[in-house]
C-alpha positions as CSV (number, residue, x, y, z in Angstrom):
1,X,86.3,-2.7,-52.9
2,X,88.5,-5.2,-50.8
3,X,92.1,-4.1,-50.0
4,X,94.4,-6.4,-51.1
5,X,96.6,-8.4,-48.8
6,X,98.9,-11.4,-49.1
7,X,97.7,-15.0,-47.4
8,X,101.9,-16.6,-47.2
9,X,101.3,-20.7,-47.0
10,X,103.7,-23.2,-45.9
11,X,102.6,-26.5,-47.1
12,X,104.0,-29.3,-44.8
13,X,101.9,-29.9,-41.8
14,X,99.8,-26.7,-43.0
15,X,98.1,-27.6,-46.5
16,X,99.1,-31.2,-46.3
17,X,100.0,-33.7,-43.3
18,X,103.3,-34.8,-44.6
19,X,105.9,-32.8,-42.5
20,X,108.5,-33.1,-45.9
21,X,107.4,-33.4,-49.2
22,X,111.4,-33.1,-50.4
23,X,111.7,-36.7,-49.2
24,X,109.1,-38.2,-50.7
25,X,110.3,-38.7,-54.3
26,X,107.7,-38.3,-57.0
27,X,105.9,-39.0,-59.3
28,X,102.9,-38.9,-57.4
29,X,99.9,-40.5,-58.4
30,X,96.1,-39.1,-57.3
31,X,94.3,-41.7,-54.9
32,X,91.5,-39.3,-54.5
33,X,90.5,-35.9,-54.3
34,X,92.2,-35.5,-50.7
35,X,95.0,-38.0,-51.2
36,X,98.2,-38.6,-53.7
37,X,101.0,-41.4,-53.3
38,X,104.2,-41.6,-54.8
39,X,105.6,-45.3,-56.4
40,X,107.1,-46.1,-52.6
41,X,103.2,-45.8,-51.8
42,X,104.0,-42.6,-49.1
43,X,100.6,-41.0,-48.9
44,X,100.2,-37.4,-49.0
45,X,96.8,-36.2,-47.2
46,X,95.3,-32.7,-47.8
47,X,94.7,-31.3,-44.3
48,X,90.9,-30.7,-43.4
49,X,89.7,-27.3,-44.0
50,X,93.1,-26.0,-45.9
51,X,92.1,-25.8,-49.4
52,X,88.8,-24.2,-48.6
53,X,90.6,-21.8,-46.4
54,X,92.8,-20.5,-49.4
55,X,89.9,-20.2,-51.1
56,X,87.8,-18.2,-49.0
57,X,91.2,-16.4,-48.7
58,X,91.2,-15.5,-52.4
59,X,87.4,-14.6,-52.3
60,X,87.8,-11.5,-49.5
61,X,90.9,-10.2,-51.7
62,X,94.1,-12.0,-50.3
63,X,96.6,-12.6,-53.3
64,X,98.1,-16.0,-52.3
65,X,101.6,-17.2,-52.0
66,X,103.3,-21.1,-50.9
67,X,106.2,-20.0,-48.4
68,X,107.5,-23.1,-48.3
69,X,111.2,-25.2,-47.8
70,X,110.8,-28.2,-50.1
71,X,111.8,-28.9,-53.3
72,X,110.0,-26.8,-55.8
73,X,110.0,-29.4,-58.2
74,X,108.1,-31.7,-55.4
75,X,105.8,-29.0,-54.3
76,X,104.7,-28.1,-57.6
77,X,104.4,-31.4,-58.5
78,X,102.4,-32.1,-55.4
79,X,100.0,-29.1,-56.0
80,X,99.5,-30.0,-59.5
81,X,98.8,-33.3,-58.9
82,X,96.1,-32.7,-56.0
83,X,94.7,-30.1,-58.6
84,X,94.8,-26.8,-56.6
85,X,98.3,-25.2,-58.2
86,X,96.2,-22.5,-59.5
87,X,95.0,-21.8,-56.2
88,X,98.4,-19.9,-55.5
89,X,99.1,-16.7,-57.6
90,X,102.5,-17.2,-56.9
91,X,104.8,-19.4,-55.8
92,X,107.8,-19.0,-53.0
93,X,108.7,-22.1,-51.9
94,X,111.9,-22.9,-52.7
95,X,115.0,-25.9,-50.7
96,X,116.2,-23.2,-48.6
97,X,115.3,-22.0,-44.9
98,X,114.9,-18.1,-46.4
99,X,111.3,-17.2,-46.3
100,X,112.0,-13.8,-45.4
101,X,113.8,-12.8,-47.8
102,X,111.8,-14.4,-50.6
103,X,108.9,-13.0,-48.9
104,X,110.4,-9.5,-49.0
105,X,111.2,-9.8,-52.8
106,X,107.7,-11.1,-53.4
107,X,106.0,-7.7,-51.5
108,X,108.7,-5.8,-53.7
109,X,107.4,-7.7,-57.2
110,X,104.3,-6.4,-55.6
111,X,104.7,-2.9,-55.2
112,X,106.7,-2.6,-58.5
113,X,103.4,-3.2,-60.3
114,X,101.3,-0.9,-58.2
115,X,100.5,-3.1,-56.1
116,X,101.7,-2.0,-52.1
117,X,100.9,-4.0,-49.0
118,X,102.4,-3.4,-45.7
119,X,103.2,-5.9,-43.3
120,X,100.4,-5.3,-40.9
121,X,98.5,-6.8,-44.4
122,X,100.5,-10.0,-44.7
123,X,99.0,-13.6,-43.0
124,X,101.8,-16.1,-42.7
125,X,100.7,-19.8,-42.1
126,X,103.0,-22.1,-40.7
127,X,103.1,-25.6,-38.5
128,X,106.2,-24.3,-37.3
129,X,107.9,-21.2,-35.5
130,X,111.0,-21.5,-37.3
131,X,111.4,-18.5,-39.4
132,X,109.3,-16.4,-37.8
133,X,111.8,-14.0,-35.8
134,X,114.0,-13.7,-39.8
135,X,110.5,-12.7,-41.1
136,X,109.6,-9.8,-38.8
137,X,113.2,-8.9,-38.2
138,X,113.4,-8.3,-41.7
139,X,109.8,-8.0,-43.4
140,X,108.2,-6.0,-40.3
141,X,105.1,-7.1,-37.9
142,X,103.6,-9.4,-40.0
143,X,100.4,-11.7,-38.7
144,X,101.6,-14.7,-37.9
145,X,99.1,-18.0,-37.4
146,X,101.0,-20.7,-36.2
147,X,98.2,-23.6,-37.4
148,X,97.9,-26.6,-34.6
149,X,98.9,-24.5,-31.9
150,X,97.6,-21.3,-31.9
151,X,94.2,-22.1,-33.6
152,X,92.9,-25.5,-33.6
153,X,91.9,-24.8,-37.2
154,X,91.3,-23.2,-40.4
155,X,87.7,-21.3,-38.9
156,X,89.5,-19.9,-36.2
157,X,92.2,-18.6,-38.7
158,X,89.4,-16.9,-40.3
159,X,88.1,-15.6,-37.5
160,X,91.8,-13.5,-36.8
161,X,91.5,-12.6,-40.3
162,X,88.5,-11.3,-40.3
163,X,89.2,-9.0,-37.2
164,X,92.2,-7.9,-38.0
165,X,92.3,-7.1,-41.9
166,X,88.9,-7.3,-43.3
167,X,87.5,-5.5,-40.1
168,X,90.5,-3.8,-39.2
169,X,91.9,-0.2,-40.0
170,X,95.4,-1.5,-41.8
């Protein structure tokens, strides 16, 4: 049996290439499977390798979160629209810069139905830094993959996964 652990996604610049989804004003039409636009024609790309990423994520036990600061109403509609909403078993994203926090409350929703991960079991994915030092200040030593810079993609991501959770003794 696979431990669980949480996979925490940020969406801009991580799942998709637009860097703000809370400016670009839906609703948002499907061009194809990689691609939606909203009536201003803004195109919003999936990101090459992201959506198989969650999903191998899922497959070797990760429960999946967004951790995202957009407009839930955008995100959602964003994720709904591209088809993979379901991919995330829950949802944190919400128009504040507080990831931490709603991070800790989602580990504590966790562990109040018997579900308990530790830190050293939580991936966060992010394009960005920003709320990184909140996160381990006030979640604990989390795994943090800044995608773009400290991977060049979604394989390498893996490949820290794999060595430090699915291979590893946390």
């Amino acid at each position: 049996m696979i431990r669980p652990w949480l996979l925490a996604m940020d969406l801009d610049g991580t799942v998709w290439d637009n860097l703000n989804i809370s400016g670009v004003i839906p609703p948002y039409t499907k061009i194809d499977d990689k691609s939606i636009k909203n009536s201003e024609n803004t195109v919003i790309t999936l990101l090459n390798g992201s959506i198989d990423f969650i999903k191998w994520a899922r497959e070797n036990g990760a429960i999946t979160t967004s951790l995202s600061w957009n407009r839930k109403d955008y995100a959602m509609e964003a994720l709904k629209q591209f088809g993979i909403s379901d991919l995330f078993d829950h949802n944190s994203t919400d128009h504040t810069p507080d990831k931490d926090r709603r991070l800790l409350k989602l580990l504590k929703e966790l562990n109040s139905k018997g579900v308990s991960i530790c830190p050293a079991r939580v991936v966060y994915i992010d394009d960005r830094d920003l709320h990184i030092n909140d996160i381990r200040k006030n979640v604990g030593d989390i795994i943090f993959i800044n995608i773009w810079k400290s991977t060049k993609d979604y394989s390498e991501a893996k490949k820290i996964i794999t060595e430090k959770i699915l291979n590893g003794d946390v």
